[in-house]
C-alpha positions as CSV (number, residue, x, y, z in Angstrom):
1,X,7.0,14.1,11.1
2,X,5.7,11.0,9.0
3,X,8.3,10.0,6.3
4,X,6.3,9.7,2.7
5,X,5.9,6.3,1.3
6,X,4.8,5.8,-2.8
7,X,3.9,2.0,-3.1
8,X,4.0,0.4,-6.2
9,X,1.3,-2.2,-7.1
10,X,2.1,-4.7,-10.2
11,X,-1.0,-6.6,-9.8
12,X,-1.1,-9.8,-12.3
13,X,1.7,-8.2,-14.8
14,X,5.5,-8.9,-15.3
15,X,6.9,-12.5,-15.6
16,X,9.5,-13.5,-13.3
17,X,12.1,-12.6,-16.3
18,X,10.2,-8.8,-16.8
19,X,10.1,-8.2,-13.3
20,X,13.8,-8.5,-12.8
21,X,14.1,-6.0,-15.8
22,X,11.9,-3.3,-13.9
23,X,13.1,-3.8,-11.1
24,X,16.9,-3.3,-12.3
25,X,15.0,-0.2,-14.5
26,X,13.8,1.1,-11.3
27,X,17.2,1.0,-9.5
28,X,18.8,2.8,-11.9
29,X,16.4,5.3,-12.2
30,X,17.0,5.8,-8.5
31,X,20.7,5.6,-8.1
32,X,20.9,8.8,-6.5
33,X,18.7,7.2,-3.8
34,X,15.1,8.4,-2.2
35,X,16.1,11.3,0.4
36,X,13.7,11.1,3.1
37,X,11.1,9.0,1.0
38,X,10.3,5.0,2.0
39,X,9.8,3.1,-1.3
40,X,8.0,-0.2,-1.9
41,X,7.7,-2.2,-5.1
42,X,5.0,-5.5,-4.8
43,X,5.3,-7.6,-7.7
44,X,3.2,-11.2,-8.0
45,X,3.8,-14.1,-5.5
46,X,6.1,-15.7,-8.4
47,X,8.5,-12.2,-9.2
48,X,9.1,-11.8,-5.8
49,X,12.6,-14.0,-5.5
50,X,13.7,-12.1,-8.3
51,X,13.2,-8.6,-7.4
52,X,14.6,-9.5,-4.0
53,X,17.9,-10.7,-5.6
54,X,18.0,-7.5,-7.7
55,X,17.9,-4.9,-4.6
56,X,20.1,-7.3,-2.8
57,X,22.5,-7.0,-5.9
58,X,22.2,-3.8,-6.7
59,X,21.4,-1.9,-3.1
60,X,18.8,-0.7,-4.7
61,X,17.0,2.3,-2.6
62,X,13.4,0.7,-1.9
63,X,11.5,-2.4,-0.6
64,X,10.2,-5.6,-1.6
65,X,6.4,-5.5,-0.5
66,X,3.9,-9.3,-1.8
67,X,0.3,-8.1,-2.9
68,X,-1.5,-10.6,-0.5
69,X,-1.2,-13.2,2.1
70,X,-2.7,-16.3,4.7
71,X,-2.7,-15.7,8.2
72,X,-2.0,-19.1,8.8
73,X,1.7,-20.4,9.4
74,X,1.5,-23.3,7.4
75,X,-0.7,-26.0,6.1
76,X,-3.8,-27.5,3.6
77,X,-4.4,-24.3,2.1
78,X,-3.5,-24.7,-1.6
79,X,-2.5,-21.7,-3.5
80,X,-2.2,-19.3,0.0
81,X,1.4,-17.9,0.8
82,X,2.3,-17.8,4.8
83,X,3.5,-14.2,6.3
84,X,7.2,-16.9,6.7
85,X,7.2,-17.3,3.1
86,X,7.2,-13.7,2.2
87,X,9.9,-13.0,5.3
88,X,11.8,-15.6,3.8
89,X,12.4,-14.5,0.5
90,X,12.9,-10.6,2.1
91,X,9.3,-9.1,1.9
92,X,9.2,-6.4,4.1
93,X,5.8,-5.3,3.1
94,X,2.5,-6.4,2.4
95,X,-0.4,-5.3,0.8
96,X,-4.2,-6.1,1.8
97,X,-7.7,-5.5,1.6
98,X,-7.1,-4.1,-1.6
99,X,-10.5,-4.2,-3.6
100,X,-9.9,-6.2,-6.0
101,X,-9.3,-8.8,-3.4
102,X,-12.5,-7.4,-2.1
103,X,-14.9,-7.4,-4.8
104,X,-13.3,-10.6,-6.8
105,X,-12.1,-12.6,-4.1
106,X,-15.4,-12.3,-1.5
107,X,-12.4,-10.9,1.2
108,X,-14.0,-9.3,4.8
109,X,-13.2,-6.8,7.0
110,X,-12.1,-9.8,9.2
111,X,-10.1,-11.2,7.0
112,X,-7.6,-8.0,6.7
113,X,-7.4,-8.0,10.3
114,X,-6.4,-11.7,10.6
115,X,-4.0,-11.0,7.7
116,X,-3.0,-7.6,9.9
117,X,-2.3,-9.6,13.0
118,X,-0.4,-12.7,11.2
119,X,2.2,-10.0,9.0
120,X,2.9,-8.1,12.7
121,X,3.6,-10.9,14.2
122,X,6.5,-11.3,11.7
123,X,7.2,-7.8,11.7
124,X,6.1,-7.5,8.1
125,X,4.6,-3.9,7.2
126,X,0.9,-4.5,6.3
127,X,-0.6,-1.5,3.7
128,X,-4.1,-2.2,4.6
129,X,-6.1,-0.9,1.6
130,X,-9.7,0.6,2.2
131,X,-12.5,2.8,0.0
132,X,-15.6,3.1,-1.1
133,X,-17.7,2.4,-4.3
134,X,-19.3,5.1,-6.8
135,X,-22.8,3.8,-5.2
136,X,-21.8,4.7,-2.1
137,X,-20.0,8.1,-3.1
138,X,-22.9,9.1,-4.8
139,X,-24.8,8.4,-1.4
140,X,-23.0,10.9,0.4
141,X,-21.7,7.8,2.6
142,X,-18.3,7.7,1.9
143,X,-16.8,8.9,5.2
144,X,-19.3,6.6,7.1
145,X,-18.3,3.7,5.2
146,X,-14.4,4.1,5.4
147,X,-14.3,4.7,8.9
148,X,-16.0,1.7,9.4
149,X,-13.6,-0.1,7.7
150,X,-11.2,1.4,9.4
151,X,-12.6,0.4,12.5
152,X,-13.0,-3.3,11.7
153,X,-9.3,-3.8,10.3
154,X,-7.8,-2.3,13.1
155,X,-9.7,-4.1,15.8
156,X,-7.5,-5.3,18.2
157,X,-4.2,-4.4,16.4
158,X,-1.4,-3.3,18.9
159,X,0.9,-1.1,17.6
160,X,3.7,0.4,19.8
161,X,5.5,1.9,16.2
162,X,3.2,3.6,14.1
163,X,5.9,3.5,11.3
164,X,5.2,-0.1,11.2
165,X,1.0,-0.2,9.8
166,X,0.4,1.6,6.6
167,X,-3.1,2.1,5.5
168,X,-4.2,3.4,1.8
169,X,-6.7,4.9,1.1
170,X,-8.5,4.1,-2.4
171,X,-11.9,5.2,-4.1
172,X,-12.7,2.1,-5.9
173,X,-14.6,3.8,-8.6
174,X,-11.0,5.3,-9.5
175,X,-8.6,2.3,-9.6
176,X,-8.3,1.6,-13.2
177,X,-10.9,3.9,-14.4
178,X,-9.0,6.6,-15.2
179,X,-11.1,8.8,-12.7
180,X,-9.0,10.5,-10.1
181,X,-10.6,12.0,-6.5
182,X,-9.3,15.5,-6.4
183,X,-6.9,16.3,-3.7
184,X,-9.9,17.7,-1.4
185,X,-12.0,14.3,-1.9
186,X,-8.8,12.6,-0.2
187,X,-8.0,14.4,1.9
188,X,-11.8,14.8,3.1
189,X,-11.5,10.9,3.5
190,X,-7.4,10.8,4.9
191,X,-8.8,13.4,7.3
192,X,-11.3,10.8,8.9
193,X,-9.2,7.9,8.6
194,X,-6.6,9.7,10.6
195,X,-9.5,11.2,13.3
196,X,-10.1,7.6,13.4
197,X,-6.7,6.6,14.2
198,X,-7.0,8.8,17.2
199,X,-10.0,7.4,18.2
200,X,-8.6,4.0,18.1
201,X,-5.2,4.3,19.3
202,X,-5.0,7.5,20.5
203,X,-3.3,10.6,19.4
204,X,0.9,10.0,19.5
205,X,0.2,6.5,17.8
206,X,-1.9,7.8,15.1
207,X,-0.1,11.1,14.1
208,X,2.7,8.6,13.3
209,X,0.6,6.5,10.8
210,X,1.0,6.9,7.1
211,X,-2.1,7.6,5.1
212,X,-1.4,6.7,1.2
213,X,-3.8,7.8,-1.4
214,X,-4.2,5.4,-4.6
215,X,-7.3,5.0,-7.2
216,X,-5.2,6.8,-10.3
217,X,-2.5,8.0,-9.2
218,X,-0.1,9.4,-11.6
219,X,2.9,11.8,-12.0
220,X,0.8,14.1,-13.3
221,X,-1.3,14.7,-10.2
222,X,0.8,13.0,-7.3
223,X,2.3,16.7,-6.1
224,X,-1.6,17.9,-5.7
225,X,-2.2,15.5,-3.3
226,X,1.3,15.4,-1.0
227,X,-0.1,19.0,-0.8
228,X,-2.7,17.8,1.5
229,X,-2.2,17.5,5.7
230,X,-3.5,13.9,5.9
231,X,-1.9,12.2,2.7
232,X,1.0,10.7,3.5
233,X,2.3,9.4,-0.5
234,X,0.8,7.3,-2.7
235,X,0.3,3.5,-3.6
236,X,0.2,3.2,-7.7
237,X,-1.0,1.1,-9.9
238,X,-0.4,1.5,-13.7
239,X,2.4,4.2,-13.1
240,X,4.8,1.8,-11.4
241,X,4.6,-0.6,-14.5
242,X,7.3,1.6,-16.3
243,X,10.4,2.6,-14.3
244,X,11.0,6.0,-15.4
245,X,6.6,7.4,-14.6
246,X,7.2,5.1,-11.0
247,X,10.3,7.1,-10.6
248,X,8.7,10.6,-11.4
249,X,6.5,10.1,-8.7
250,X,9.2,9.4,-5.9
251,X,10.8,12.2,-7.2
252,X,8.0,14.2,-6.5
253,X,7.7,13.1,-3.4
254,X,11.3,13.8,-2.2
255,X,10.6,17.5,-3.7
């Protein structure tokens, strides 16, 4: 039985000073603690110090997670963060591929596995983000295109505890946009990414990997989707800005 996971994405928001307030909002809205449900907050590179100090302070019930990384340990790259750095301030959890790093940033396929294979090695969790465009929706491509993602971020990963690689799955053409997939449209996608997983690394490793849906994601509509087989929580974008909607979904999550 996979243990849910909702994921909390900051992006570029919150200053080191209104970071520590949510995060102490956060842990107060969950003082009664998560059940049976893994939580992960991932502030900016600069908040991350802060928000570690608060859950160390306050034992607060969920994780500090960083919203990108290097895969190199150390040295001329200006403005990178090494997988050390983020173990070293008590990141437990990373986030990559997400689109934005995608589509702004020129990121690759090869890139997330690099980054995949550097956080592993320092037994960081990655959340390995994949999706597809509204171009390639409207195609009818969509399964074809995530699997092949899928395929080239895992490539070579070994992974003995499946409770250790995280990927989300997220519809680019919802992140931000207001438009949600419906629960079938993930799980149509989850579904693949998970027949994939079997594919890959066979079927006990990949019935233990978590399969996140984000692109939306809201308390409204979060119970529709932990409905579904293959979707294993959520990773949230706007909603985890304000500690009492980021809350209501971990609450319905535990339900």
């Amino acid at each position: 039985m996979r243990k849910r996971m909702i994921a909390g994405n900051w992006k570029m928001n919150k200053t080191y000073s209104e970071g520590v307030v949510l995060a102490q909002g956060l842990a107060d809205e969950l003082k009664d603690g998560t059940g049976d449900v893994d939580v992960v907050v991932c502030p900016p590179a600069v908040d991350l110090k802060g928000v570690s100090e608060v859950i160390e302070q306050t034992s607060a019930p969920f994780a500090l997670g960083a919203q990108n990384v290097y895969w190199e340990e150390s040295g001329a790259y200006t403005g990178e963060t090494a997988p050390s750095m983020l173990e070293a301030v008590g990141a437990t959890h990373c986030i990559i591929g997400h689109s934005e790093r995608r589509d702004y940033f020129g990121e690759t396929d090869e890139d997330v596995n690099k980054k995949a294979k550097a956080l592993m090695a320092h037994g960081i969790v990655p959340i390995s983000c994949c999706g597809e465009s509204l171009e390639v929706r409207e195609a009818g491509k969509h399964v074809e295109f995530v699997v092949d993602q899928i395929k080239k971020d895992t490539e070579g990963l070994e992974i003995t505890d499946p409770s250790k690689y995280v990927i989300a799955y997220e519809p680019i053409w919802a992140i931000g946009t207001g438009k949600t997939a419906t629960a079938d449209d993930a799980q149509e996608v989850c579904g693949a990414i998970r027949a994939t997983l079997v594919e890959v690394f066979g079927e006990e490793i990949a019935s233990g990997i978590r399969v996140l849906y984000g692109g939306s994601a809201k308390p409204e509509n979060i119970a529709g989707f932990l409905e579904k087989e293959d979707v294993d929580g959520a990773l949230v974008g706007g909603a985890s800005l304000k500690a009492d909607s980021f809350a209501a979904m971990v609450k319905s999550a535990m339900a």
